[in-house]
N, C-alpha and C positions, 0 to 999 in steps of 0.2 A: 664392208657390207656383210651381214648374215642373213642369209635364206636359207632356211633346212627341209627339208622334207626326211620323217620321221618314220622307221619302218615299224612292225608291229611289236618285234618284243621290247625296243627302247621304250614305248609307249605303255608296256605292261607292266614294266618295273616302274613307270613314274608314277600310274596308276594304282601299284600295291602299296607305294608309301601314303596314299593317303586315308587317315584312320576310316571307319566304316562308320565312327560317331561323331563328326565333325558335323559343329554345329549348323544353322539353319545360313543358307544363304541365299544370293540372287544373283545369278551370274549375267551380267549381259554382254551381249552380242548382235552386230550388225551384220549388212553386207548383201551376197546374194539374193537375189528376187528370182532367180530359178532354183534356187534351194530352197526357200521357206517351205515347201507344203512338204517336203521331206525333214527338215530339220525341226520344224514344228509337230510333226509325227513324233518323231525320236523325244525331242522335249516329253513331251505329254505319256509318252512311255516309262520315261526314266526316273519323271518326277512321282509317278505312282509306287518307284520301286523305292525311289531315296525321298520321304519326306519332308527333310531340311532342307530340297534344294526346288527353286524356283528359278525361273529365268524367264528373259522379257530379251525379244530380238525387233531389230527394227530394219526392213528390208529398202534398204537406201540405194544398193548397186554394193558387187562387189569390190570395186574399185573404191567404191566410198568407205566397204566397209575395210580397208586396209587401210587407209588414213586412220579412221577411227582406229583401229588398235595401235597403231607408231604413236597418236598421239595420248594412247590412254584413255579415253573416250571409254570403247570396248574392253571387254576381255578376251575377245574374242571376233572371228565374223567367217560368212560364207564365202568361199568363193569360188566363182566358174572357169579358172581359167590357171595356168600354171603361173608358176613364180615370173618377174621380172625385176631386175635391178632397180628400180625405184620402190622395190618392198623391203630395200633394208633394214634389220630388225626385227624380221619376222619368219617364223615356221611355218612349214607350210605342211597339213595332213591330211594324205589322201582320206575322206570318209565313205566314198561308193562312189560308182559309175552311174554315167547319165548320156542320152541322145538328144542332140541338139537338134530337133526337127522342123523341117521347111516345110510352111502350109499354106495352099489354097484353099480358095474358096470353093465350097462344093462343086457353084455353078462351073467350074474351069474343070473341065475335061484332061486335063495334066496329073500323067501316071507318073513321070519320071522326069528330073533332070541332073544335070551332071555339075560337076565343080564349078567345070570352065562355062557355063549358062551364066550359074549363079554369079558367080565374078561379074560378069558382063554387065547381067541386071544391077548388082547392085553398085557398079560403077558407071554406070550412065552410059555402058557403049549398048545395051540390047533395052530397047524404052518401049518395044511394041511387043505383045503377046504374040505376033504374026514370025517375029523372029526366033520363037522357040518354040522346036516340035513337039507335037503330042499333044496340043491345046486347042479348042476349039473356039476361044477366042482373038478379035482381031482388033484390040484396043489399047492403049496406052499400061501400062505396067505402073502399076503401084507400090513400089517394094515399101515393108516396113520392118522397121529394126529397133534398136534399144541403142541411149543414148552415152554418153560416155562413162558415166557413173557407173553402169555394168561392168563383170566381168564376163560375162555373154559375148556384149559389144566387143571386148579383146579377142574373146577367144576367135568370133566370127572374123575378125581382121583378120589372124591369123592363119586360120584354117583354110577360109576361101579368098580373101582380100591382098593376099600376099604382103599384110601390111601399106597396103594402100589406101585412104580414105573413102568412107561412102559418099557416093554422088549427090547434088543437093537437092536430088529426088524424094531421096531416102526420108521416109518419116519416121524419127527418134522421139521413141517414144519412152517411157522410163522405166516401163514394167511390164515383165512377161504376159501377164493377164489384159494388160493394155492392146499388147502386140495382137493376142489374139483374136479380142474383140475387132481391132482395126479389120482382120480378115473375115472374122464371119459374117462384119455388116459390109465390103466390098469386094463385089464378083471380078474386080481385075487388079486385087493384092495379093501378096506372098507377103510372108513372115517368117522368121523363124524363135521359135522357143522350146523351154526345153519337156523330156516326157510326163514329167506333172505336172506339166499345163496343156494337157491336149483336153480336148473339151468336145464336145458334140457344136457343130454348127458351124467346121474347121476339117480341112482333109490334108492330111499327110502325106507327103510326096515322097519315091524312093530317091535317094541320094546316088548318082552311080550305080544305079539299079540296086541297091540294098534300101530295105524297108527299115525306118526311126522306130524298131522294135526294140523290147528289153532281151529280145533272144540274140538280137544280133548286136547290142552295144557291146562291145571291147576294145581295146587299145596295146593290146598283147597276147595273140596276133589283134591287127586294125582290121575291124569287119566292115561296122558303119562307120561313114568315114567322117562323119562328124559326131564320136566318141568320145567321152573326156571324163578325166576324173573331177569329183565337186571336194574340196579338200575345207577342213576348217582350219582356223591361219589362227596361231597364237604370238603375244611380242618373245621375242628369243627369250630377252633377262625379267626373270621375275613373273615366268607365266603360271596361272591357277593352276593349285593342285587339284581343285575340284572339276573345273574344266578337262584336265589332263585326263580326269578320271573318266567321265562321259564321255571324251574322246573313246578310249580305250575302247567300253564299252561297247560303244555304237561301231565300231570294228569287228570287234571279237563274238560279241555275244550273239547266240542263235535267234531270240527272242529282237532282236535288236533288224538284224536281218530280214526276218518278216516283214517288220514295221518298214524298214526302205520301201522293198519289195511291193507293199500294199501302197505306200503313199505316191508312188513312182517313182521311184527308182530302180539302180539295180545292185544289189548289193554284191562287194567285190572281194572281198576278206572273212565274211563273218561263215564261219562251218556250219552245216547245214542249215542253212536258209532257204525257204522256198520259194521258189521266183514263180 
């Protein structure tokens, strides 16, 4: 098995070989659907700088989009959530930090809940609003979540599910924007997605009393505690040097940074970027 996770100057040097006149291409890539409105920023960035290159991403799940590159499909794809043994053959690089945020519905009176709620909820042991505090409703619990094709879906296993399966409550849905609609048309759902899909019509709850802010996403030290890096995943043998190169970029570069920053993210590497 190879999984790598690639630090910044490995990525600089694989980024300088490649010439600065290499002709016109199209790189594509899958995966993430809590990455697109960031990765599609950075695209549209990058393409104005390098006009030989064009790219076309298809937001399928990050899980789908790791398939697609083991099988060649991709050159690439987004994803939410860290390496696991079933991505043999593949790199994994961090590109920025992101908050996984848990949202009600306006009408739900709920400032805060904790890990151990969340678990609960989305395991089928807490199924009424009446069993968790701070809310001022007294009705059945709606949770809704993203289906296995994400890497969202892992990462929340992970983080709050200890690796245990969603309840058959749970509405799997397939796409962040999906998620959030499902909460802003019902007053006794919760969701979670990530911070470039918060939207107007959706309220943000604090996680263990920290707020799904760009001030408080980190993972070293843990602030919000559903933190996480969004990493672009290459195949180990034979991956794009034009790729590699955008990679780089979207790490390093100040200009590059902003654009996270603006499209929601946070960016986590790039020198002076402004958040």
């Amino acid at each position: 098995m190879r999984i790598k996770t690639l630090a910044i100057t490995a990525m600089a040097v694989l980024g300088l070989a490649v010439p600065a006149s290499a002709g016109a291409q199209t790189l594509i890539g899958s995966g993430s659907v809590a990455a697109q409105p960031v990765l599609q920023a950075l695209f549209k960035a990058y393409e104005s700088q390098n006009k030989g290159i064009h790219f076309t991403y298809t937001a399928d799940g990050g899980n789908a989009g790791i398939k697609d590159v083991q099988t060649g499909t991709s050159q690439f794809a987004g994803q939410a959530r860290t390496p696991l043994p079933s991505d043999a053959g593949t790199t994994y690089i961090k590109l920025y930090l992101d908050g996984l945020c848990m949202d009600v519905n306006p009408k739900n009176s709920l400032k805060n809940i904790s890990i151990e709620s969340l678990h609960n909820i989305y395991r089928g042991i807490e199924t009424n609003w009446s069993q968790v505090g701070g809310t001022n409703l007294t009705t059945t619990i709606d949770p809704v979540g993203r289906d296995t094709n994400g890497g969202t879906y892992t990462f929340f296993l992970q983080a709050v599910l200890n690796n245990e399966l969603p309840a058959s409550n749970v509405n799997a849905l397939t796409a962040d924007g999906l998620v959030v609609n499902a909460v802003k048309q019902d007053p006794n759902a919760i969701g979670y997605a990530g911070l470039a899909w918060q939207k107007k019509g959706i309220k943000p709850v604090k996680v263990n009393g920290i707020a799904c802010e760009s001030k408080n996403v980190s993972v070293e030290p843990l602030k919000y505690p559903l933190s996480r890096y969004i990493f672009l995943v290459l195949p180990t043998e034979n991956p794009s040097p034009a790729v590699q190169k955008f990679a780089t970029w979207a790490r390093s570069n100040a200009e590059a940074g902003e654009v996270i920053n603006k499209a929601g993210g946070v960016a986590a590497f790039n020198k002076k970027a402004k958040k």
